[in-house]
C-alpha positions as CSV (number, residue, x, y, z in Angstrom):
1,X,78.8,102.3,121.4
2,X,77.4,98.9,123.0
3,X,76.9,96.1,121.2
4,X,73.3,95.4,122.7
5,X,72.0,98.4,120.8
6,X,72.5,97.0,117.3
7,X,72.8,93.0,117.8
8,X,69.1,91.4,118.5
9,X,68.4,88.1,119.7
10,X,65.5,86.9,121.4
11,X,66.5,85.2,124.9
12,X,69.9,86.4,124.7
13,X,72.0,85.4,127.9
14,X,73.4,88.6,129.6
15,X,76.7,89.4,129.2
16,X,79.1,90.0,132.5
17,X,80.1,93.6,133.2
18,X,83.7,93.1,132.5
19,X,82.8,91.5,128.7
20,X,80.5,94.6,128.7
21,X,83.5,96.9,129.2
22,X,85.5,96.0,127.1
23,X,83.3,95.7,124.1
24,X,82.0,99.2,124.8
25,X,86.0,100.1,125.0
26,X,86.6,98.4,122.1
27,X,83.8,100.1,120.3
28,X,84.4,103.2,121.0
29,X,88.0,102.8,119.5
30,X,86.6,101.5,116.4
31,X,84.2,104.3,116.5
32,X,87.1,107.1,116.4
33,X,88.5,105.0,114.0
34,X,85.9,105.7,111.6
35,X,85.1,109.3,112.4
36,X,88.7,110.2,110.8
37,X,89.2,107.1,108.8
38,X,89.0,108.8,105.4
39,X,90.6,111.7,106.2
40,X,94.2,110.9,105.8
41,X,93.5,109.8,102.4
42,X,92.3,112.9,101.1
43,X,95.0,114.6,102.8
44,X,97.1,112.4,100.6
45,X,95.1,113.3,97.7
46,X,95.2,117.2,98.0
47,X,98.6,117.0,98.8
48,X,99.4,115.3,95.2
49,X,96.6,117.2,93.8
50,X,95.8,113.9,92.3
51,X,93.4,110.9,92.6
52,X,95.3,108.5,90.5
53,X,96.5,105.9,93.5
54,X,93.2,104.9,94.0
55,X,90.8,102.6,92.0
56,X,87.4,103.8,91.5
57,X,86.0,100.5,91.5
58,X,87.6,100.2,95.2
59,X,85.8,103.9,95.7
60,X,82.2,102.4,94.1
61,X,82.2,99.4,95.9
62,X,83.1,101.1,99.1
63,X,80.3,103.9,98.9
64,X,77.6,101.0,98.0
65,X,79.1,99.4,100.9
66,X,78.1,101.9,103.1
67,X,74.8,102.8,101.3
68,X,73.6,99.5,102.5
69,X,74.7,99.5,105.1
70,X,72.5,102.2,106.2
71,X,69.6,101.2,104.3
72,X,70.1,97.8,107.0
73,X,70.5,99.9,110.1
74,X,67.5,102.1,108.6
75,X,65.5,99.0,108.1
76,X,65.9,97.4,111.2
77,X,64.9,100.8,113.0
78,X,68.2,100.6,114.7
79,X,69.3,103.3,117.5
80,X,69.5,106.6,116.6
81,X,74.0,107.0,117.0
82,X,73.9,103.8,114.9
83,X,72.1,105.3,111.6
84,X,73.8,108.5,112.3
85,X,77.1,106.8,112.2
86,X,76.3,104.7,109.1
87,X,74.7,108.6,107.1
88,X,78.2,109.5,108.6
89,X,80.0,107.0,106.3
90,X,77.8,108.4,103.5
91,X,78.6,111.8,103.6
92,X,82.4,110.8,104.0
93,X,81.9,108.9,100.8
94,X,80.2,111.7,99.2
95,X,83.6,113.7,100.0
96,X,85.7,111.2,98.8
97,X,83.9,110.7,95.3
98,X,83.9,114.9,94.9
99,X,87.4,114.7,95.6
100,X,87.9,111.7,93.2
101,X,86.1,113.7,90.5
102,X,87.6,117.1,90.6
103,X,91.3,115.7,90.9
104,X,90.6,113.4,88.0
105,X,88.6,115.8,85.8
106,X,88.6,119.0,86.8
107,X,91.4,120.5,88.1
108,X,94.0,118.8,85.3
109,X,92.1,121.0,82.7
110,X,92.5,123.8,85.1
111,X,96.7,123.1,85.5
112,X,97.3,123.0,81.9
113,X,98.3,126.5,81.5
114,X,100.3,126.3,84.6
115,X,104.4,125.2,84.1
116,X,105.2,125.1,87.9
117,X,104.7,122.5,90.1
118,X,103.0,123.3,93.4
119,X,104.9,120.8,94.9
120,X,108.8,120.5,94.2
121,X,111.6,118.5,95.4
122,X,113.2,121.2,97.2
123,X,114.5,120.4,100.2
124,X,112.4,121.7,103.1
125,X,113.2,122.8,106.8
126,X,111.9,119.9,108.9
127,X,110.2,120.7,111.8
128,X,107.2,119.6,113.6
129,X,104.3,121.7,112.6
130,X,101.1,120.4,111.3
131,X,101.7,121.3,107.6
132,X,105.3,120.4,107.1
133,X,104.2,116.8,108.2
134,X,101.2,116.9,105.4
135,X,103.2,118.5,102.8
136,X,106.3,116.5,103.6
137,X,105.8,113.4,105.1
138,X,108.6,111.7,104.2
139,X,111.1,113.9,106.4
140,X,109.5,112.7,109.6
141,X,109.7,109.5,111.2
142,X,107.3,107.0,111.6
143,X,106.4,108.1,115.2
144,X,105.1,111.2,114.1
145,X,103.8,109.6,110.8
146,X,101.7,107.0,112.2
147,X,102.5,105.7,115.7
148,X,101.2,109.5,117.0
149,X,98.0,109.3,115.2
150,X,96.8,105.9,115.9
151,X,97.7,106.5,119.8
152,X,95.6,109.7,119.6
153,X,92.5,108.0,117.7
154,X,93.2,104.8,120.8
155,X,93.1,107.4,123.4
156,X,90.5,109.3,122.2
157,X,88.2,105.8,121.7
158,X,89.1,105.2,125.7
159,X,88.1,108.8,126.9
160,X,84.7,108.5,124.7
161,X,83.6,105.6,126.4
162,X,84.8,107.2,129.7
163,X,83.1,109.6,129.0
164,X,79.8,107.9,127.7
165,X,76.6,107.4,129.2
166,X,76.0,103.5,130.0
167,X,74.1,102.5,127.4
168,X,70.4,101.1,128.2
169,X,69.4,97.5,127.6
170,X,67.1,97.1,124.4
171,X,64.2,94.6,123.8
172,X,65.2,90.9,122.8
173,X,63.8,91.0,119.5
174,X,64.8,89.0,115.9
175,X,66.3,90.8,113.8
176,X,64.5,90.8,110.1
177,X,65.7,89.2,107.4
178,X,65.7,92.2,105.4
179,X,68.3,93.8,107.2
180,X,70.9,90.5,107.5
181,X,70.5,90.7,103.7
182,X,71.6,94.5,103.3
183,X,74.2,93.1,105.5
184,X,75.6,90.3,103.8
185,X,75.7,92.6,100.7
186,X,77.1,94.8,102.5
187,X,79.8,92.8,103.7
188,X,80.1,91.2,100.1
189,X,80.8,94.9,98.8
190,X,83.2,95.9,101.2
191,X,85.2,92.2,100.6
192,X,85.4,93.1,97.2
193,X,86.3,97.0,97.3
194,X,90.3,95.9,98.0
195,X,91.0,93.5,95.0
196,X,90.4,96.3,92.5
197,X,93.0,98.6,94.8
198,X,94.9,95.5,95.1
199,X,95.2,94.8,91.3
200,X,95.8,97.9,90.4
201,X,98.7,98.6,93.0
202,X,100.3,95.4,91.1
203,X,100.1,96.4,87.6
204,X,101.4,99.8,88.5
205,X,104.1,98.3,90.8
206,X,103.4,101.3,93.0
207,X,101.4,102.3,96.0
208,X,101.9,106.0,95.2
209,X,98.9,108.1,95.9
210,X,97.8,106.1,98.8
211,X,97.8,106.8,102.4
212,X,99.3,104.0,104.6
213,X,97.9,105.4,107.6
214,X,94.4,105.0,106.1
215,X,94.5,101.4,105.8
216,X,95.9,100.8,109.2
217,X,93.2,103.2,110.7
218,X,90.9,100.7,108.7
219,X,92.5,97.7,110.4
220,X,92.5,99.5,113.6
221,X,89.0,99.7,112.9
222,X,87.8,96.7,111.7
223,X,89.9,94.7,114.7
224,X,88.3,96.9,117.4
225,X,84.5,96.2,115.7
226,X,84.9,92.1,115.6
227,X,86.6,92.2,119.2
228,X,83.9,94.4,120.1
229,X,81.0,91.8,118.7
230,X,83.1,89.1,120.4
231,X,83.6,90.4,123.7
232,X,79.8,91.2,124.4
233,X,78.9,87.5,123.5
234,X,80.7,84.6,121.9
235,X,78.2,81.8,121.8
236,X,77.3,80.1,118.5
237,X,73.6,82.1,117.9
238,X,74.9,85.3,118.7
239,X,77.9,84.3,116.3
240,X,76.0,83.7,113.8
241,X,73.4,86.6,113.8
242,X,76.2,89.0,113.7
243,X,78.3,87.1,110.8
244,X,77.3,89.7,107.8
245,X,79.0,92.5,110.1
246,X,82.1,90.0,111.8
247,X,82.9,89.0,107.8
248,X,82.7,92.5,106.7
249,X,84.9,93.7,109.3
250,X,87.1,91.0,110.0
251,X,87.5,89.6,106.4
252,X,89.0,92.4,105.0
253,X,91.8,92.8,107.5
254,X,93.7,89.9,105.3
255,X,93.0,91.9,102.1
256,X,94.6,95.2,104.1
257,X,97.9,92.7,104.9
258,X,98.1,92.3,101.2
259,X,98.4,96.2,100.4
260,X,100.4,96.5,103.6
261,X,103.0,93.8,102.0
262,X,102.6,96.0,98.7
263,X,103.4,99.1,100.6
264,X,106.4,97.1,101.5
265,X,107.3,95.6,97.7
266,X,106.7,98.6,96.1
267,X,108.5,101.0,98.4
268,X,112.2,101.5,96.3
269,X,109.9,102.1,93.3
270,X,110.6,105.3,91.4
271,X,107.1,105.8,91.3
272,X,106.2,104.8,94.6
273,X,106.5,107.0,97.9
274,X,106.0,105.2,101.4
275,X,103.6,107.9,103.0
């Protein structure tokens, strides 16, 4: 995804093909990084068949996050893969909230009669099939766990921009003030989404229920986006009229080194399982 589609500015200098590039690279990394973002965590939670590892205040502040920040790409009558990307987040959210719900409320009343755990400690054959590493991550290595996946979501943002259609050059126009504020509240909401997940990993002395791989797909993310912002254009104005999307994106990468360090802390905890 280009930068010029979403980031106005009337008599903007043109970037230089090679800055071009690699933004649109970088993008489109940060773009596959969002597709699946999400989806290891709900892996993690179906696997526990629980929802307990993660705040909900991180949950509500993420999903009104997103909400405006499609109201802002709606608002500004962005491009057409832009609001589709940001009704994508939505929908993911809706997912993650039904999850939330049913592991929280639901399905507890529904395992009351029940005695057996559906998961046990018994040892299990390791091998390298796709449900052995869900059900059991801990018996493969961190190659498989996480080095694998993020080189496949990399490689897949480098063949989608291959693969893409050069993106054509948009009107110089300035952006609304509506949308920058949807965006700085935006940015606000997903600042503050971590420090609920953050307090709560500390009281509980235990990342359990968590999926590592879903912060660093986050990081991933979040560090492909700003680079991708920065590569098109660094000059102060352009700087500036992205800011409410760089300090959503880049300011939360320190937040996700603090519940990287906790996945660290809290490792040897009895009730915490690196995964």
């Amino acid at each position: 995804m280009d930068l010029a589609s979403f980031s106005l500015l009337a008599g903007a200098e043109t970037p230089s093909q090679l800055r071009t590039q690699l933004s649109g690279i970088a993008g489109s990394i940060s773009l596959a990084c969002w597709l699946v973002l999400l989806l290891p965590q709900l892996i993690e939670q179906w696997r526990l068949k629980s929802a307990e590892g993660i705040s909900p205040l991180f949950l509500l502040f993420w999903t009104l996050g997103d909400i405006l920040n499609l109201a802002g790409a709606l608002w500004a009558g962005l491009l057409p893969q832009v609001i589709l990307l940001a009704a994508w987040f939505a929908v993911a959210d809706a997912f993650t909230l039904a999850f939330y719900y049913y592991y929280t409320y639901v399905y507890p009343k529904r395992r009351q009669p029940e005695r057996t755990p559906l998961l046990t400690d018994t040892p299990r054959r390791k091998s390298s099939t796709i449900e052995d590493i869900v059900l059991q991550p801990q018996n493969h290595s961190v190659l498989v766990r996480y080095v694998l996946p993020l080189l496949a979501v990399f490689v897949a943002g480098i063949i989608g921009y291959l693969c893409s259609s050069p993106a054509k050059k948009q009107p110089d126009i300035e952006l609304a003030i509506g949308p920058q504020i949807c965006g700085y509240l935006s940015a606000a909401l997903y600042l503050s989404a971590r420090l609920p997940q953050i307090y709560q990993n500390y009281t509980k002395k235990s990342c359990r229920g968590l999926s590592l791989l879903f912060f660093m797909l986050s990081t991933l993310g979040n560090v492909t986006y700003g680079l991708q912002i920065l590569f098109y254009r660094s000059d102060w104005d352009y700087v500036v009229l992205n800011s409410s999307w760089l300090l959503g994106s880049l300011g939360t990468i320190a937040e996700d080194l603090v519940i990287f360090a906790q996945f660290y802390m809290y490792k040897n905890s009895e009730t915490a399982v690196l995964e």
